[in-house]
N, C-alpha and C positions, 0 to 999 in steps of 0.2 A: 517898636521893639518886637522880636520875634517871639512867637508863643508856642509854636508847635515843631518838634526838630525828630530826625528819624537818623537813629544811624545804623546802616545796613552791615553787619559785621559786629557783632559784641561778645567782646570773652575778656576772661582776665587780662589785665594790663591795658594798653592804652585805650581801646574802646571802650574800656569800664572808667577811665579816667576821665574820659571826653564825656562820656553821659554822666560822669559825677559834676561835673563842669557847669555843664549847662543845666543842670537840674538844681543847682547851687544859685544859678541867675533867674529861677523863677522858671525855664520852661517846660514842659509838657515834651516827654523823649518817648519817642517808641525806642523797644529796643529790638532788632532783628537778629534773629540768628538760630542754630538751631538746639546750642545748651539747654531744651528746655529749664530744667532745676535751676541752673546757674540764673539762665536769665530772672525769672518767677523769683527768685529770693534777693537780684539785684534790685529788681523792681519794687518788692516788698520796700526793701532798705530806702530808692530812692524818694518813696510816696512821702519819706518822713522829712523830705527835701523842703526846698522853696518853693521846688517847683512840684513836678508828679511824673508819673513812666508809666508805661505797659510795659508786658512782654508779651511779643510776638513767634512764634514757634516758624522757620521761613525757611527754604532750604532756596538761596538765592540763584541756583544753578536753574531754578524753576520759574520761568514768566509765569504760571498762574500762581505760584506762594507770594510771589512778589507784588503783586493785583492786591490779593487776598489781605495779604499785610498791610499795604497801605489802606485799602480800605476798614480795615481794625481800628489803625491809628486813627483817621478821619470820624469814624464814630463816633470815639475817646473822649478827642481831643479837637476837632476841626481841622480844619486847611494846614497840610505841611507848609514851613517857614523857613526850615531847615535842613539840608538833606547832607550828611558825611556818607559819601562813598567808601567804605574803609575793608570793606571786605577782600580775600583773595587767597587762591590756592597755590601750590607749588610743589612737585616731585621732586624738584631737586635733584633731575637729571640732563644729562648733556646729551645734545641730537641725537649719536644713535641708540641710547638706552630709552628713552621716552616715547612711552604710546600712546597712540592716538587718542583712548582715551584719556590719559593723564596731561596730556598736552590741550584737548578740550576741556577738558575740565577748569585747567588756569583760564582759560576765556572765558569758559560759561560763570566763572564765581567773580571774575575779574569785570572786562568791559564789558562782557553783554549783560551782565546784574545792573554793572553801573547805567549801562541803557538804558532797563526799563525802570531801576528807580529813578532816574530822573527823568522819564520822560511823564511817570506820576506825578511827583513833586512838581515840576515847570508846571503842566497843567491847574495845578494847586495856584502855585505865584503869580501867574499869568488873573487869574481868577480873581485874585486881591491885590488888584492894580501892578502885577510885575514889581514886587519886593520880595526879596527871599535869598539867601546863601546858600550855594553850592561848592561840598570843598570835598578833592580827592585825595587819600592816603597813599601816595608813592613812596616810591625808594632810591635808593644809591640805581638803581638800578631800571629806574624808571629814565635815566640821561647818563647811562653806561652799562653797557649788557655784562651779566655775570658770569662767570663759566660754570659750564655744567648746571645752569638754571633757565635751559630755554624759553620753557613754558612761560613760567614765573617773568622773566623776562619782556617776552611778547607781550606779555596782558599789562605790565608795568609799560610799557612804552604807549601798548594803545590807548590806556585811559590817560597818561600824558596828554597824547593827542585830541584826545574824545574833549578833555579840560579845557583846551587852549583856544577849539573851535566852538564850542558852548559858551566861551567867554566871549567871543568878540561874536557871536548870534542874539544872547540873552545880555548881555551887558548895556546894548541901548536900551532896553525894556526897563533896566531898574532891577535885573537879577543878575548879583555878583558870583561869579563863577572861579576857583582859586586850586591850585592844585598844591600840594607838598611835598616837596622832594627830604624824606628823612634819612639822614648821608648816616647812617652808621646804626648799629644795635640798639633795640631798646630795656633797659631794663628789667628783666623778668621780678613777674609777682615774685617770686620766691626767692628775691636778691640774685647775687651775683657769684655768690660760693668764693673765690680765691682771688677771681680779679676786680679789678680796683672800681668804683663806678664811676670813677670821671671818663671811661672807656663808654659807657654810655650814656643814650639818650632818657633823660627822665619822663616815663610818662605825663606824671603829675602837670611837667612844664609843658610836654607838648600841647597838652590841653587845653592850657593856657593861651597857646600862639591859636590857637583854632578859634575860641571864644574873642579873641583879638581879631580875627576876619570875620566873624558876625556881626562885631560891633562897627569895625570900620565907616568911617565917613563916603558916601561913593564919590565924593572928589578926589580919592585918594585909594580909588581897591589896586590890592596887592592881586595878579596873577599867580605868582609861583613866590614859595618860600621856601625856603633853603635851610635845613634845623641840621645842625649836627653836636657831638661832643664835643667839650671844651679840649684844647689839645696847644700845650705850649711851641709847637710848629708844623708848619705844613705842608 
């Protein structure tokens, strides 16, 4: 059973769901991001868990915060077991309004975070016999590009890809590697205001499918899962 999990991206809604998740099954979650407050009073709350947390202060656009972090959590807590890739930025504009910087940006928060967190983690797994779950938070848009979301786009496709080749690298080792494709909205903390929420994705449950690829059997790991709203046609 996994003891030590890190998810790199935590704010209200579904990062906070996922490390309520697993901190409900016993494990030890760092949590990265750079809400200080936020995070520091999640943490508080999770401590009174099954399991326990930090919070980690990280600004993942940064390979030395990212070092720094995980070696925090390893102190804590020991050998990461666990790694959610879930972080990512977006301007949310189209080719010719998006600069260089805001177009770096979605890489630097997106795949190259997701880089060197898991190139800490692996190291970690590799170390305790190559056991350990790696899962990436994609979107509709991680296997269909947006409009006017280049940036956001790109960094969704390449951690696609960064998921798919880390699977079949670290999958003989005995570290399952799983990417998510989340086809539609998620729920905001603050509800929905006027529209209906079968329009979205429930945190809560996503959480659930994540803690569902930790546990899996490795006769049977899942690559890519596919979560969307319930919708009477399609």
């Amino acid at each position: 059973m996994a003891r030590t999990a890190v998810i790199a991206g935590v704010g209200p809604g579904l990062g906070e769901s996922i490390a309520r998740r697993f901190a409900s099954e016993g494990l030890a979650v760092g949590l990265l991001g750079r809400s200080t407050d936020y995070l520091e009073s999640l943490a508080t709350e999770l401590q009174g868990a099954a399991g326990d947390a930090i919070a980690v202060h990280c600004d993942l656009a940064q390979p030395s915060d990212i070092e720094q972090a995980f070696t925090e959590c390893r102190e804590a807590f020991g050998p990461v077991d666990v790694l959610v890739n879930h972080a990512s930025s977006a301007s949310w504009k189209g080719i010719t309004d998006v600069s260089d910087r805001e177009f770096q940006r979605a890489l630097d928060v997106g795949p190259r975070a997701a880089l060197h967190c898991s190139q800490e983690a692996v190291a970690d797994m590799r170390s305790t016999d190559g056991d350990g779950t790696i899962v990436f938070t994609g979107a509709t848009t991680s296997v269909r590009g947006r409009e006017n979301a280049v940036g956001f786009s790109a960094a969704k496709f390449a951690c696609r890809g960064m998921a798919e080749s880390m699977a079949r690298e670290l999958g003989p080792e005995g570290i399952h590697v799983a990417h998510v494709v989340l086809d539609g909205q998620i729920l905001p903390p603050d509800g929905t205001g006027t529209r209906d929420e079968e329009e979205f994705l429930d945190p809560d449950a996503i959480a659930e499918s994540y803690w569902h690829l930790v546990e899996q059997d490795r006769s049977a790991w899942t690559l890519e899962l596919d979560l969307r709203p319930h919708v009477e046609e399609f």
